[in-house]
N, C-alpha and C positions, 0 to 999 in steps of 0.2 A: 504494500500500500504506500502511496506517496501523497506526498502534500506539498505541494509549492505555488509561491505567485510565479505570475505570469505577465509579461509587458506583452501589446497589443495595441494596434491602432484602428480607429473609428475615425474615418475622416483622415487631419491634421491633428486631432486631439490623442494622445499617449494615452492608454488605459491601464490598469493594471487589476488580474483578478486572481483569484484561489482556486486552483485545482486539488481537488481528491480526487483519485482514479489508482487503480490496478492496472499495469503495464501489461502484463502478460496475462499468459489462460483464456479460457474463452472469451468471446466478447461481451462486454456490458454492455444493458440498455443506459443512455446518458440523461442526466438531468441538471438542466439549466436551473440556476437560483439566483433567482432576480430578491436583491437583500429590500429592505426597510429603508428609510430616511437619511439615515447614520451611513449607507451604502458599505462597504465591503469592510466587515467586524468581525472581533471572536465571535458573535453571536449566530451570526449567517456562516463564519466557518465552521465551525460548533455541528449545525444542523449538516454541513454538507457529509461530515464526517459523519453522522448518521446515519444520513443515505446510502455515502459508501460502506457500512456497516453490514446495510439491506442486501449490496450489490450490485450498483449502480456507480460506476464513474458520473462523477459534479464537477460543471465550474461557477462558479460563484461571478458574476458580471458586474463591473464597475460601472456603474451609471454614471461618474460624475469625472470622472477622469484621475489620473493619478495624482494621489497627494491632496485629492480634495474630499475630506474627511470628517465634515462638521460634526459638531456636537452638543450645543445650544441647541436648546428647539428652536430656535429665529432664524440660526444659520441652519438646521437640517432642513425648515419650511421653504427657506429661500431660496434654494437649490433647488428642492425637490419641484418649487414649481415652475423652474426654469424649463423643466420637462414634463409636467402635467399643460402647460401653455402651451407647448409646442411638441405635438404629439409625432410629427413625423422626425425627428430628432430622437424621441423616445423610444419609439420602433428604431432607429438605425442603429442608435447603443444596444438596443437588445439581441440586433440582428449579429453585432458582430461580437456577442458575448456566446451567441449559438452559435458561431464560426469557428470559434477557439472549442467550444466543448465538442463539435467533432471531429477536431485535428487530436482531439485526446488520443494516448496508445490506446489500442484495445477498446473502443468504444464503439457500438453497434450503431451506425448511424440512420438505419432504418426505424431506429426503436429508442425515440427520443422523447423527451418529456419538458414542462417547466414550470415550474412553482414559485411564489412569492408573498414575501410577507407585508403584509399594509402597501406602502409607496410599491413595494416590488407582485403583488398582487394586481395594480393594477396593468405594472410592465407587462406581469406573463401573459392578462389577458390582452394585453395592445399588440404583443409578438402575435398570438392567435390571430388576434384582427386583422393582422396583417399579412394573413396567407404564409407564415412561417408554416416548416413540415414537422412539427410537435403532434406527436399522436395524442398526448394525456396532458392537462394544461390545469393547475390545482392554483386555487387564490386564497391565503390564513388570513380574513379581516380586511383584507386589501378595497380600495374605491373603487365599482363597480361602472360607474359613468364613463360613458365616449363618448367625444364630441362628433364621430357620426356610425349611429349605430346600424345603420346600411351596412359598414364593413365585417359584420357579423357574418354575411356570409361568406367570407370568405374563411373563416375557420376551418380547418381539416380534422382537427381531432376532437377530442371528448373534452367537456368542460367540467370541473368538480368546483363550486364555491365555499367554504367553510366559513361560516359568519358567526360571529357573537351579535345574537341575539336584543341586544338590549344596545347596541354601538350606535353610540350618537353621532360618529363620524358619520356614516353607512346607513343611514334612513331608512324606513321600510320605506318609503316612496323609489328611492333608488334604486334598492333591492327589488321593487316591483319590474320599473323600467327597465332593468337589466335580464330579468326574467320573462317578458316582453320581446324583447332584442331579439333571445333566444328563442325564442317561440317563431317570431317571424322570417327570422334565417333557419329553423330544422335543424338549428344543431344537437346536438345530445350530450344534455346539459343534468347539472345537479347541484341546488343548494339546500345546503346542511348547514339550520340555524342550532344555536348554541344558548340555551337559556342562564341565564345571568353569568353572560359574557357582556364584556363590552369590547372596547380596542385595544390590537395587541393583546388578544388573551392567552397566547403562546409565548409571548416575550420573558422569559422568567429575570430578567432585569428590570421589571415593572413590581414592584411588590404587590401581593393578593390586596385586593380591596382599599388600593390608591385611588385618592378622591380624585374625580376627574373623570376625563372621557376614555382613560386605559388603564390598563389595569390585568396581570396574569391573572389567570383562572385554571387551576391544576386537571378539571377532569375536562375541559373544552382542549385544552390543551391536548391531552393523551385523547382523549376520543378523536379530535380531525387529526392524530398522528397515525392513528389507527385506521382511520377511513380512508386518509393518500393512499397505504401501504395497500389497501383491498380493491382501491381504484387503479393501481401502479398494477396489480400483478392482472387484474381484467385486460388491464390495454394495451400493456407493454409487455406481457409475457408469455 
């Protein structure tokens, strides 16, 4: 098993992301991890190491470019919507975070997946919208909105939502319209609410029952860890 970052370029902009993968042996199905706010952390390497646990070679995708690493919420807001505003930007950083995860050794590129957490849930679904070839596309809490849901049909794989329930980021109005989208593009799609969950319910650097709009929640958490993992081996295996 190995672990290393990785430099890359998008554009003129220098990237940098964290690969886990096995070199050798059969091939792995891959999984793209599109991080959170904070973009490329122990937290999001953490989870990749997970994955590669399951089986799966990961690369963990740099949304903001090398070296840009906020950690304020005012500076991870203000980054993150430098990419929530300009969404074909967003898809290109994602595109070329899935570029690097199939130059992985040993990685099966037929049988590729991507996931994200908040900010990066809403990447994985924008890489979908964007007619990337992700068979399994899973989103923990992440913003379900696009600015044009037309592009739903251009999805190729299966969608999983995993939402806390009670997330005042994530409306049920939103949660509606997003499930709407899905409906009118045919994709085959799934959202799994999370009752007294709010945002970030899987983040366990949020403490349980921090006042505010996030906040870990222990069994939301192990439950949508359990649901990717039964949604991963349907699609990808």
């Amino acid at each position: 098993m190995k672990n290393e970052l990785m430099e890359y370029k998008e554009g003129s902009t220098t990237c940098e992301g964290f690969a886990a993968y096995v070199p050798t042996g059969d091939k792995r199905p891959g999984i793209l991890l599109c991080p959170d706010w904070m973009a490329v952390t122990p937290f999001s390497n953490t989870r990749a190491n997970m994955l590669l646990s399951l089986g799966y070679n990961v690369f963990v995708v740099d949304m903001y470019g090398k070296g840009v690493r906020p950690v304020a919420q005012d500076a991870c807001a203000a980054e993150m919507m430098k990419y929530r505003n300009d969404r074909k930007l967003l898809r290109s950083r994602a595109r070329a975070g899935l570029d690097m995860l199939k130059k992985l050794p040993n990685t099966d590129t037929s049988r590729l997946g991507a996931i994200g957490y908040c900010f990066g849930g809403t990447t994985a679904l924008e890489l979908a919208r964007d007619g990337a070839d992700v068979k399994a596309v899973v989103s923990f809490h992440g913003n379900l909105d696009t600015p044009n849901p037309g592009d739903a049909k251009n999805i190729k794989g299966h969608v999983l939502v995993l939402h806390g329930a009670d997330d005042p980021i994530v409306p049920d109005a939103e949660v509606l319209a997003f499930q709407k989208e899905m409906r009118d593009a045919g994709v085959d799609w799934q959202v799994v609410s999370y009752g007294n969950a709010v945002h970030a319910f899987t983040n366990w650097n949020i403490p349980a029952k921090t006042p505010g709009p996030a906040a870990y929640e222990t069994k939301a958490d192990n439950r949508s860890w359990v649901a990717m993992q039964e949604f991963f081996e349907e699609v990808l295996h």
